[in-house]
C-alpha positions in Angstrom: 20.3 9.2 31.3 17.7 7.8 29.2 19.3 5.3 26.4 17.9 5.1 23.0 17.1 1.9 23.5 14.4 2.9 26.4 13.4 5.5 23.9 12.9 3.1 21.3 11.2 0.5 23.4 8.8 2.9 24.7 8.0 4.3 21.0 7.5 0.7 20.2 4.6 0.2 22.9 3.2 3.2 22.6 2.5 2.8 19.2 1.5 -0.9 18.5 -0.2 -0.8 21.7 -2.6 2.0 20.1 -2.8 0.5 17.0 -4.4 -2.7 18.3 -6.6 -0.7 21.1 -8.1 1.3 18.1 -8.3 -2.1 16.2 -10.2 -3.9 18.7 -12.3 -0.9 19.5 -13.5 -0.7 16.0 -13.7 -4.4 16.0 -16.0 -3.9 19.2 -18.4 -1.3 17.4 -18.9 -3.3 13.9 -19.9 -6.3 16.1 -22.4 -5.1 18.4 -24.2 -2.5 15.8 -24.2 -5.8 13.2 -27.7 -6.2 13.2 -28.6 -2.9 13.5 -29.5 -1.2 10.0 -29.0 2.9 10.1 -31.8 4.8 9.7 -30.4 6.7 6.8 -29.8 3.6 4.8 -32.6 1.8 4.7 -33.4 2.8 1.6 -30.4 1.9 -0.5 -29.0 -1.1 0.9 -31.0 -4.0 2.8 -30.5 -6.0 6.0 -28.4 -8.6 4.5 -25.9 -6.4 3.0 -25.7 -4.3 5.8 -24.7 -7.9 8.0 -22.7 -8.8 5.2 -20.7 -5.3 5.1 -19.9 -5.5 9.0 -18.7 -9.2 8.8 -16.2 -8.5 6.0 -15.4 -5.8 8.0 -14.4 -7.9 11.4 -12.9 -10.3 9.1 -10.1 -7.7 7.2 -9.8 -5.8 11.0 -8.9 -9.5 12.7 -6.7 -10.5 9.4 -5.1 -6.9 10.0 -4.4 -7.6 13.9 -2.6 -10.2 12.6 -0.6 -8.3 10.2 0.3 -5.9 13.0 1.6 -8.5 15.3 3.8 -9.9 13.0 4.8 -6.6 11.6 5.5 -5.6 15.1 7.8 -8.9 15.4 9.4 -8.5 12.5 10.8 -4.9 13.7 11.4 -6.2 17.0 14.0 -8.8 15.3 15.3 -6.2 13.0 16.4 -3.9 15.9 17.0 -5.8 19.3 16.8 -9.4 17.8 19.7 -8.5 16.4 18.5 -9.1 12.7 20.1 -6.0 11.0 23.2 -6.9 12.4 22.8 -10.3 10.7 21.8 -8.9 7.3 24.6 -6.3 7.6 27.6 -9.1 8.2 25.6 -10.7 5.5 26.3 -7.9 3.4 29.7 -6.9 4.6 30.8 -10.7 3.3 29.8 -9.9 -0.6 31.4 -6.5 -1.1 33.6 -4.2 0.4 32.2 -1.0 -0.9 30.1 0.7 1.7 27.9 1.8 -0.8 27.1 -1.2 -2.2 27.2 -3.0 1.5 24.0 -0.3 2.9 22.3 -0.8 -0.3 22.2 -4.8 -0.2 21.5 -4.6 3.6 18.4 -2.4 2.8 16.9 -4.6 0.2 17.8 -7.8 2.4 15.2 -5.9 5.4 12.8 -5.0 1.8 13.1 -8.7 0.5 12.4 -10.3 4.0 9.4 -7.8 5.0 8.1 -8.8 1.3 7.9 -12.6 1.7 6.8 -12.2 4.9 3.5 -10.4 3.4 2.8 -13.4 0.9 1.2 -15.8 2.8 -0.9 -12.9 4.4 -1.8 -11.2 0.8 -2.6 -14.5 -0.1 -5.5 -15.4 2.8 -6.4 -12.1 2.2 -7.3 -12.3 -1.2 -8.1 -15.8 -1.7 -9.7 -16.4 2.2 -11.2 -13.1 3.1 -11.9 -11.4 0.2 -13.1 -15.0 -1.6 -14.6 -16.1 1.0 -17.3 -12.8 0.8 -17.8 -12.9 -3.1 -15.0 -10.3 -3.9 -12.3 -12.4 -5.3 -11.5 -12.7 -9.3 -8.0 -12.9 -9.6 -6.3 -16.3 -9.8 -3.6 -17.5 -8.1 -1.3 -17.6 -11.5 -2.4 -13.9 -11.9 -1.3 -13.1 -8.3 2.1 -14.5 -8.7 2.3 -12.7 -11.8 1.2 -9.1 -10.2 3.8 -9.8 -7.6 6.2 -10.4 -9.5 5.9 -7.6 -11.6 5.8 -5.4 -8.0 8.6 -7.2 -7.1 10.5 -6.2 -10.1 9.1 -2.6 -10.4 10.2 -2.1 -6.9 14.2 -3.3 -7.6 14.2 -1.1 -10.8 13.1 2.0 -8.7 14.1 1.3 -5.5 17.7 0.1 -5.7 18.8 3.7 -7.2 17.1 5.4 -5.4 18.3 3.7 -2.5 21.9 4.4 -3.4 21.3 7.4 -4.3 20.1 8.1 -0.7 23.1 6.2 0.7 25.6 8.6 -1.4 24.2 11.9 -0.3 24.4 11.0 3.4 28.1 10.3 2.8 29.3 13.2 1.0 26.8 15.5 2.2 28.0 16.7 5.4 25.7 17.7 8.6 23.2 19.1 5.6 22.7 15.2 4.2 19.2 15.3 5.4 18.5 18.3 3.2 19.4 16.7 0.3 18.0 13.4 1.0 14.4 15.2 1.2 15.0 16.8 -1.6 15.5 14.0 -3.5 12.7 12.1 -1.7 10.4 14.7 -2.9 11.7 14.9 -6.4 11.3 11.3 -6.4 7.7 11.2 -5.3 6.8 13.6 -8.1 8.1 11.9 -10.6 6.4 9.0 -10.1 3.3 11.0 -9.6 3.8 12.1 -13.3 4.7 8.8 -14.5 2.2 6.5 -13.1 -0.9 6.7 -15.2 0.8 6.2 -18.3 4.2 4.2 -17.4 3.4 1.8 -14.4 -0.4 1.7 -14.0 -0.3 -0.1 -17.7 1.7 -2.7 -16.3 -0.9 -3.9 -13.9 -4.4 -2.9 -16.0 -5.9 -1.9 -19.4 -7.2 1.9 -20.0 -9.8 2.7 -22.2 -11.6 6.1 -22.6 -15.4 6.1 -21.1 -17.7 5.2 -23.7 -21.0 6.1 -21.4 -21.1 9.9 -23.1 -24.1 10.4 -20.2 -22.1 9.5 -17.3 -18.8 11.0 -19.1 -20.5 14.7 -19.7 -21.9 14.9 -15.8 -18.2 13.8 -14.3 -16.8 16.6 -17.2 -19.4 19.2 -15.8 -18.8 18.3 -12.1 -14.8 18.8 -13.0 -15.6 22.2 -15.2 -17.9 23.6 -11.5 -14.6 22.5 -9.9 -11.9 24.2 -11.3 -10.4 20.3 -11.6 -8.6 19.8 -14.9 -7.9 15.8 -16.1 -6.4 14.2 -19.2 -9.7 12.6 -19.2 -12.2 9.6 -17.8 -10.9 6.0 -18.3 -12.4 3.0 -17.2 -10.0 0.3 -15.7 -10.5 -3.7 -15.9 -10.5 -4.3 -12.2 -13.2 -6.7 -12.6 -10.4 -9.0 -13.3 -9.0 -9.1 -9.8 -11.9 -8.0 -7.9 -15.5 -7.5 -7.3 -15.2 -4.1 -5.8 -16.1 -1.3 -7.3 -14.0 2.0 -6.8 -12.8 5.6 -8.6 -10.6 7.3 -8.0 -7.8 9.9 -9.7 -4.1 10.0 -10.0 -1.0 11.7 -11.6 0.5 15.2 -11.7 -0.3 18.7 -13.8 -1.8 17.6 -17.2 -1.1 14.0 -16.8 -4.0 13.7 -13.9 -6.6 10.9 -14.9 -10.0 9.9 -13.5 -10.5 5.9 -13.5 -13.3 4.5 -12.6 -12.6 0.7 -11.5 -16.1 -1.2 -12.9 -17.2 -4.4 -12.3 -18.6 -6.7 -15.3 
């Protein structure tokens, strides 16, 4: 009979292994078609940005092989390293009440994953993305983003979390019912929160001054059928050089931001 353990194992292969095959694949496309300006851009960007744009790309697609090796460590020790049993005694030791005990064990594996990140979000934003003209945000300004996340992320998650953890106890064989139901409810309400209650924390809103641009994204949205609160522009020139748009929230409290560069 096949153990869970094989199954796991196998899982674990399977899906790493493909992850770095399509990685190095892509890795092996950028690199050879480098030079090689497409026919259908020549017109809007030149030569140099074009080399410029596959570079960064090989850069983030070797920065993120590296994220998925250690990732892929890091759940290795978690399950047959024996690291959850570690965090769990590690739990057991401050409280008695299993509720309490899961809860802690699962923010010990969400607290560990987290600092293991740092150093890579760090390279990444002040090696990579610096490195190709992209970067803005200081490293005081990073700290202070992560903490916020960091803080954002214990407010929400540790309810939600015991919450979880209380309806597969008392919930009988149905549990995972009523843990997806929850999940879902979850996911919505942040949806509906977001633009106004957790995007503010990270970014300024202001309404789209640019009554040109503003009327043709209104008219695009009218030929759509697409209904939005309205147009903001965010400061993501503070942070980065990229330009993006993009729109988020729920029923009538769905926004449009546009992410300039100054």
């Amino acid at each position: 009979m096949v153990s869970f353990t094989n199954i796991f194992l196998a899982a674990f292969i399977v899906t790493f292994g493909l992850k770095f095959w399509l990685a190095l694949r892509q890795m092996r496309h950028v690199f050879l078609h480098r030079d090689a300006l497409p026919p259908a851009f020549a017109e809007v960007i030149s030569h140099e940005q074009h080399t410029k744009a596959a570079h960064y790309t090989l850069a983030k697609t070797r920065l993120g092989l590296l994220h998925l090796a250690i990732e892929g460590g890091l759940l290795w020790w978690f399950t047959l390293g024996g690291g959850l049993n570690w965090l769990n005694r590690l739990a057991g030791d401050t409280t008695d009440a299993p509720l309490f005990a899961g809860t802690l064990l699962l923010l010990g594996m969400m607290a560990l994953s987290g600092i293991v990140e740092v150093p890579l979000s760090i390279y990444r934003q002040f090696g990579v993305e610096a490195r190709f003209g992209f970067n803005r945000q200081t490293l005081s300004g990073f700290f202070v983003d992560l903490g916020k996340e960091s803080l954002l992320g214990l407010a929400i998650g540790t309810p939600l979390i015991m919450l979880t953890l209380w309806l597969m106890a008392g919930m009988g064989e149905h549990w995972w019912l009523w843990v997806w139901l929850a999940w879902m409810a979850f996911n919505l309400l942040v949806l509906a929160i977001y633009p106004t209650f957790i995007a503010p924390l990270f970014n300024k809103f202001n309404p789209l001054q640019d009554l040109s641009l503003r009327s043709r994204i209104e008219e695009l949205l009218r030929r759509t059928g697409f209904q939005s609160q309205g147009v903001y522009i965010m400061d993501g020139s503070r942070r980065s050089a990229h330009g993006n748009a993009y729109f988020t929230g729920l029923g009538k409290a769905k926004r449009i931001l546009l992410r300039y560069t100054a």
